[in-house]
C-alpha positions in Angstrom: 28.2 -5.3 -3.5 25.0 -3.8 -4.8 23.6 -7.4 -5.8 24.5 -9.3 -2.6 22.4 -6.3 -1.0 19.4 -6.7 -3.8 19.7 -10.5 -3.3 19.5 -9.9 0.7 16.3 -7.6 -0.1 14.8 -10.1 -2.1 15.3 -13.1 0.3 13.4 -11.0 3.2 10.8 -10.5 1.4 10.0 -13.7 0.5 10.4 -14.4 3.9 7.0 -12.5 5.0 3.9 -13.6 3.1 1.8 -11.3 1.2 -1.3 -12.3 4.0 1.2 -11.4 6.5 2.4 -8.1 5.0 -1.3 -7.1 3.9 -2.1 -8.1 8.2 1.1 -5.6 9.0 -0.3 -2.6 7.0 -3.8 -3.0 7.9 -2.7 -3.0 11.4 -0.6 0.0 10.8 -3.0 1.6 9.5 -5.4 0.9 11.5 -3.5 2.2 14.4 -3.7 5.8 13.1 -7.1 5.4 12.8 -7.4 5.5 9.0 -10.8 5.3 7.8 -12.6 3.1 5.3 -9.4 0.1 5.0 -10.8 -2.1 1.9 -7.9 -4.5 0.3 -8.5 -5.2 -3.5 -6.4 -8.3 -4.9 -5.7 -7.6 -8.1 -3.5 -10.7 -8.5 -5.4 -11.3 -12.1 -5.2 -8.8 -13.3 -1.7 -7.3 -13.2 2.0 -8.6 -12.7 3.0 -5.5 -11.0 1.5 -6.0 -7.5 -0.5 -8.5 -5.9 -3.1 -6.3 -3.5 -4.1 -2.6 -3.2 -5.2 -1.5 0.2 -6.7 1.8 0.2 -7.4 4.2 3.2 -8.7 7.4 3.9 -7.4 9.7 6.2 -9.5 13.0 7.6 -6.3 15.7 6.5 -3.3 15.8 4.9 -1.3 15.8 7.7 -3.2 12.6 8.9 -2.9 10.8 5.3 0.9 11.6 5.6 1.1 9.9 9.0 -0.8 6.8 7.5 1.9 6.3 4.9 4.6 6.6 7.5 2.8 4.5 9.7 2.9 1.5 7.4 6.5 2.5 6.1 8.0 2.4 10.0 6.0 -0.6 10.0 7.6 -2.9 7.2 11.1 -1.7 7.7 11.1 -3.0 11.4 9.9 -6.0 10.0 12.6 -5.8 7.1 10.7 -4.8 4.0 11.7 -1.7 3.1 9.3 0.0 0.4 10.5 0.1 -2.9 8.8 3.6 -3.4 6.7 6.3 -1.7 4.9 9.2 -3.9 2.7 11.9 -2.8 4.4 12.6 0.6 4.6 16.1 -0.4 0.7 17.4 -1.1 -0.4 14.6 1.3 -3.5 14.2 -0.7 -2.6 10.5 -2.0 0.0 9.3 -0.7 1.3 5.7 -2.1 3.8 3.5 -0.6 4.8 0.6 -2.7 5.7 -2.4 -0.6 6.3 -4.8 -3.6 3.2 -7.5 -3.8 1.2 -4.6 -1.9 0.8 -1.0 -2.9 -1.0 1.3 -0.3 -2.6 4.4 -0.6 -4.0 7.1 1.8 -5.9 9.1 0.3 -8.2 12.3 1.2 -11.6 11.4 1.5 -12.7 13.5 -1.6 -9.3 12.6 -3.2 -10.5 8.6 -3.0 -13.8 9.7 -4.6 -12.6 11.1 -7.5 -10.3 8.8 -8.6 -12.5 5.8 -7.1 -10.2 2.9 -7.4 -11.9 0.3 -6.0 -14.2 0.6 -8.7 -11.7 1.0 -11.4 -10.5 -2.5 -10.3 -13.9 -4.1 -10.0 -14.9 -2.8 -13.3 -11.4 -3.9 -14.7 -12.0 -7.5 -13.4 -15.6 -7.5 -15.4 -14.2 -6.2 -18.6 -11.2 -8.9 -18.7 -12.9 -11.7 -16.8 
């Protein structure tokens, strides 16, 4: 039983395209009014996901509702995500939807840890 359920999670997400999912988060997030939305594709550089998409939100309790935003998102849609961290503290939250991993992120939490950078430089060092 569990495979026939795996095999039915697998089929709907191939059903939705990455540009489609990556258009659904955005939105979602966008909705909530997250701040400073930039998508990385780091499709070269890793086989673990396809796209990052990184938002900021102005409290904890707003970068909480970000995360649930997109997660209420994809499961109407039928991708449910395969993993959510953070929810607790708020200040990173990371929802893993598969070929896109999202984070909302504190403004000074996004700063420190600068991933859009870390990826950029990443892609210079191995290209």
């Amino acid at each position: 039983m569990v495979s026939e359920k795996t095999e039915r999670d697998d089929l709907e997400r191939e059903q939705m395209s990455i540009d489609e999912l990556e258009q659904l988060a955005v939105h979602a997030l966008e909705e909530l009014k997250g701040r400073e939305i930039s998508v990385v594709d780091v499709s070269e550089m890793t086989d673990v996901t396809s796209r990052l998409i990184i938002a900021s939100g102005t409290s904890s309790r707003h970068v909480r509702s970000l995360a649930e935003s997109v997660v209420m998102e994809a499961k109407r849609v039928g991708v449910p995500p395969l993993g959510r961290e953070g929810e607790d503290s708020g200040e990173w939250v990371l929802i893993d939807l598969g070929d896109i991993v999202v984070h909302a992120m504190l403004p000074e939490t996004r700063d420190y840890y600068n991933l859009e950078q870390f990826w950029t430089d990443f892609k210079r060092e191995d290209g």
